[in-house]
N, C-alpha and C positions, 0 to 999 in steps of 0.2 A: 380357144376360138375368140377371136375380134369381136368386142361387145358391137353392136349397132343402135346408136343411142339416138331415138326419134321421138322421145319427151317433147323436146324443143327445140327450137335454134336460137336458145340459152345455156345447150350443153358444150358447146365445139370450146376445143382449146387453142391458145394461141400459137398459130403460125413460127416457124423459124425466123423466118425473114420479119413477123412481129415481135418475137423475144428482143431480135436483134434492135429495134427501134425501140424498145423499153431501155434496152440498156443504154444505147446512146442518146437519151430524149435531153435535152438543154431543157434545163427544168431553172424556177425560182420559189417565189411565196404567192400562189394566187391569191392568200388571204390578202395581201398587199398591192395584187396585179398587175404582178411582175413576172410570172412566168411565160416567158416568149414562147413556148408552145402551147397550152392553154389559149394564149391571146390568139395565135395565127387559126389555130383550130375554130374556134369562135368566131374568126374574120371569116373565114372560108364558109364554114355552114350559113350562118347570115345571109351571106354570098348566095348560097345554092338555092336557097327557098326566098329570096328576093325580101328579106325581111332586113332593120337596120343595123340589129344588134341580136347577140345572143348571148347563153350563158349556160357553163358545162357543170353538169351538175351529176351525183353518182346514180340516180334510177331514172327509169322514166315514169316512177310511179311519183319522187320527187319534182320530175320537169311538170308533169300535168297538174300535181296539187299549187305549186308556185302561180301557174297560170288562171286557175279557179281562184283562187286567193288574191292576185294581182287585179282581177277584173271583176269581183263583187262586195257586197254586203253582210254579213249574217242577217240571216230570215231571208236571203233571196233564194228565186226560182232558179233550178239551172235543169236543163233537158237534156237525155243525151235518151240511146238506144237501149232497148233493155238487159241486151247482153251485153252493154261496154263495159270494155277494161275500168273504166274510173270509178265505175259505179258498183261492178261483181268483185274485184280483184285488186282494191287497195286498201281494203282495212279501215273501211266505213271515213274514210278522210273527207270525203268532202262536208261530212258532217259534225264530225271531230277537230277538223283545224280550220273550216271556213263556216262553219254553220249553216251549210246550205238545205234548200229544202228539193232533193231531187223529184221532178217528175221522170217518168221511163217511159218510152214509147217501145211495145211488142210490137215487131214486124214480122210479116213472115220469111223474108229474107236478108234481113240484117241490114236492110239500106232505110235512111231514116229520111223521108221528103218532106220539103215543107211546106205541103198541105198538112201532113197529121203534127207539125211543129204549130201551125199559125192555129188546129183546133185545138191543142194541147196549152197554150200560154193562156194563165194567170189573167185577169183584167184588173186595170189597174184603180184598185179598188182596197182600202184600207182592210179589209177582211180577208186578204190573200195575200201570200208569198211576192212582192215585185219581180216581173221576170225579168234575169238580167245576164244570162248564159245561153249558148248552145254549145254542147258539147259534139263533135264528131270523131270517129274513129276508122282510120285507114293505110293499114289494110284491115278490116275486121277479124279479130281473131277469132270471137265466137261463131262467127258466120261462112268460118271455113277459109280465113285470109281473104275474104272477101274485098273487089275493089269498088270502092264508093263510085259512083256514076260522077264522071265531070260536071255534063250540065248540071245534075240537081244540085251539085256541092256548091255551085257558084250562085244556083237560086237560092238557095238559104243564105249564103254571104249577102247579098243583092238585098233580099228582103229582109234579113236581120238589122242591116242597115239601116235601115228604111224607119223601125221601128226600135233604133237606138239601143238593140242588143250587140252583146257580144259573142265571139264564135271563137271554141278552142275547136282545134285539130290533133286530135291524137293521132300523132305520125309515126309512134312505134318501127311500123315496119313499112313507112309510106315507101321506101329505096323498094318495094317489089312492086308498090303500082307503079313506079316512075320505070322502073325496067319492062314491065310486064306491057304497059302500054304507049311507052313512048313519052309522051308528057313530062314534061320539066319537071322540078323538085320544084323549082319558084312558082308555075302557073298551076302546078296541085295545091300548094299553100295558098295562094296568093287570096283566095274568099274567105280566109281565116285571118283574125288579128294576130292570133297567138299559134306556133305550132310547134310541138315536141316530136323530134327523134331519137331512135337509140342506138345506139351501135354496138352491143351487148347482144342482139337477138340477131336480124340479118346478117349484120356484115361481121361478126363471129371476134369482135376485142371483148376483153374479160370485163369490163367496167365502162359505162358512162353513157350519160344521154347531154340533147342542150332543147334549154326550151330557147324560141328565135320571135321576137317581136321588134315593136320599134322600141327606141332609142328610152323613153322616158316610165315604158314599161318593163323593161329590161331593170332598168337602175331600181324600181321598185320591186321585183322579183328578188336581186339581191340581196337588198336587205332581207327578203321572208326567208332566203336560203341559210341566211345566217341565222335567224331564228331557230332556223329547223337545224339546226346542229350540220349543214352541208359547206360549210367553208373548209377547204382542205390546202394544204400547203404545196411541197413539190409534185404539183398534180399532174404535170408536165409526163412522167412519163406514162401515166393513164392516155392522156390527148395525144401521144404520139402514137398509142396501138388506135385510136381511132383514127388517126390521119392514116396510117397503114393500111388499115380496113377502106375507107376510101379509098385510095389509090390501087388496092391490087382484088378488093373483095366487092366491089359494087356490081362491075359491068356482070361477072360471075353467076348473078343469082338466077339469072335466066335457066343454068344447070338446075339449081335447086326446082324452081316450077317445071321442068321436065322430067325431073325425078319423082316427085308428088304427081303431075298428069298419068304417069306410067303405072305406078302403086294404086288409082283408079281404074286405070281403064285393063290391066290385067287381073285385077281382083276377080276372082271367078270361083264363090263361093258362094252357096244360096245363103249361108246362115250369116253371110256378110255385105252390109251395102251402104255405098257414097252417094248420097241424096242431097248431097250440094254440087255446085260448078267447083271445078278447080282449078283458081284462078293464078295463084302463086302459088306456095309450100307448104302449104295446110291439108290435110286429109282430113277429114273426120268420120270415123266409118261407125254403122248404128248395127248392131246384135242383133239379130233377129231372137224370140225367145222360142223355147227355152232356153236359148245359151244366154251368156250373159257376160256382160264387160270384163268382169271381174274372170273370168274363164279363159277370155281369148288373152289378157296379159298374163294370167299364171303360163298361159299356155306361148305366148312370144316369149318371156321370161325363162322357160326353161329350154330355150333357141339361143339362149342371151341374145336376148332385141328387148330394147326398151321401149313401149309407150307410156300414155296417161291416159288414165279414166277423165271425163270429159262430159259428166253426167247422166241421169241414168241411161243404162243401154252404149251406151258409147267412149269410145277409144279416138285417141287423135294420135297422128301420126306426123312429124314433122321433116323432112330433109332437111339438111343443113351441111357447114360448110367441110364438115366430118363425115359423108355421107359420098356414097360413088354407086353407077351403075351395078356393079358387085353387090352391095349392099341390099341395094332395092329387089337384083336377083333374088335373095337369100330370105329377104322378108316378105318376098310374095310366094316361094316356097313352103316357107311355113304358115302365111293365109291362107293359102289354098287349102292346106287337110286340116285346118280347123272344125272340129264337129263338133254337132248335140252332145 
């Protein structure tokens, strides 16, 4: 039987019609920046999120540490949510390669406003951290792919401004708010100086992210990239499974938030519940106890269906680009006689 692998939408493999652009990619030395698809790819994204330049790089745990590092100090403040990726899920980097001093704001639903940012900043006073980041993250992964509110994202842009801070965008999986709600790639970015996407997780290509700013931030992200050991040469046929991914994997993901909407809303299990909105592709379903996390994946597992433990009490469930109405059959089959 067909594994059904909903770890993430970092498992799906590449496409035919993507194999096939790997092997024809017109590739050169981007160490030299020269490979004509690296460069068009780069043009293009820039393009999409209304920024002047960009720069492709292999994680986006890479694109986001380059843009903390591009826009601070060591010993500054930087802010983000207290479930962000940057903060839970990259290997203490922001303290490790930029020396920064995180504050974390607990929400109770994963959306960070700036009211609890403008009570949360440092005064600028020799005895504190100088605050000199805001971090944002969208779609929230720990908050169920959660989508960041427009208006507030663009009052934090507004009044970061205001008081001479800077604003990263962790755009991960921004392609599901831009599907999910309509709104540009450019006017979701646009309250951010700096923003990373990936095209590794949505839009289902095996390798790469780009972080996208202007022109003279960009030229200084490269250089850290080279530091960080991420200069790569014929990288050209990586860029072209993400051009591919654009062109036939974006409009698509609308499938994926209906496949997650369905996996909620048929879940009809006491000892199982989704206590978040489901807004894109993210499920994250909480054990009731006695059961327990670790039960309900022995117990998918031996269905072959894959999840991930997700904290205590909790399993996430992800669709993705290897994932079909079939699928979601099959795994809410086996939720449902989940027991004590």
């Amino acid at each position: 039987m067909k594994v059904v692998d909903l770890r993430s939408d970092t498992v799906t493999r590449p496409t035919a019609g993507m194999r096939q652009a790997l092997a024809t990619a017109e590739v050169g030395d981007d160490v030299f920046g020269d490979d004509p698809t690296v460069l068009h790819l780069q043009e293009r994204v820039a393009d999409l999120l209304g920024k002047e330049a960009a720069l492709f790089v292999p994680s986006g745990t890479m694109a986001n540490q380059l843009a903390l590092r591009s826009q601070t100090q060591p010993g500054d403040q930087f802010i983000c949510e207290a479930g962000a990726h940057v903060y839970n899920y990259e290997g203490g980097a922001p303290a490790a390669l930029s020396g920064l001093m995180p504050t974390c704001i607990a929400t109770d639903d994963g959306i960070l406003r700036w009211s609890q940012i403008a009570s949360a900043l440092n005064p600028y006073d020799v005895h504190f951290a100088p605050p000199a980041l805001v971090c944002l993250e969208n779609t929230h992964n720990r908050a169920g792919g959660l989508i960041q509110p427009q208006p507030e994202v663009e009052l934090i842009g507004r009044e970061a401004r205001v008081r001479d801070l800077r604003v990263h965008l962790d755009g991960a999986r921004l392609w599901h708010a831009h599907v999910a709600t309509g709104i540009s790639l450019a006017d979701l970015a646009a309250p951010a100086h700096t923003v990373s996407v990936c095209f590794s997780k949505a839009l289902g290509a095996p390798v790469g992210s780009i972080l996208a700013a202007d022109r003279d931030l960009i030229r200084l992200a490269h250089r850290h990239r080279k530091r960080l050991g991420g200069g790569m040469r014929q990288v050209g046929v990586l860029a072209a499974a993400c051009i591919y991914a654009l062109d036939h994997h974006l409009q698509r993901l609308d499938e994926d938030h209906a496949q997650a909407a369905r996996l909620a809303a048929e879940l009809d299990n006491p000892c199982l519940q989704v206590n978040h909105p489901v807004q894109t592709n993210i499920v994250i379903i909480d054990v009731a106890p006695p059961a327990t996390a670790e039960g309900l994946l022995e117990h998918l597992t031996a269905k072959d269906i894959l999840g991930v433990g997700f904290g205590p009490g909790r399993v996430r469930l992800v669709p993705n680009l290897d994932t079909d109405n079939d699928a979601i059959t099959r795994v809410l089959s086996v939720l449902n006689v989940f027991s004590r």
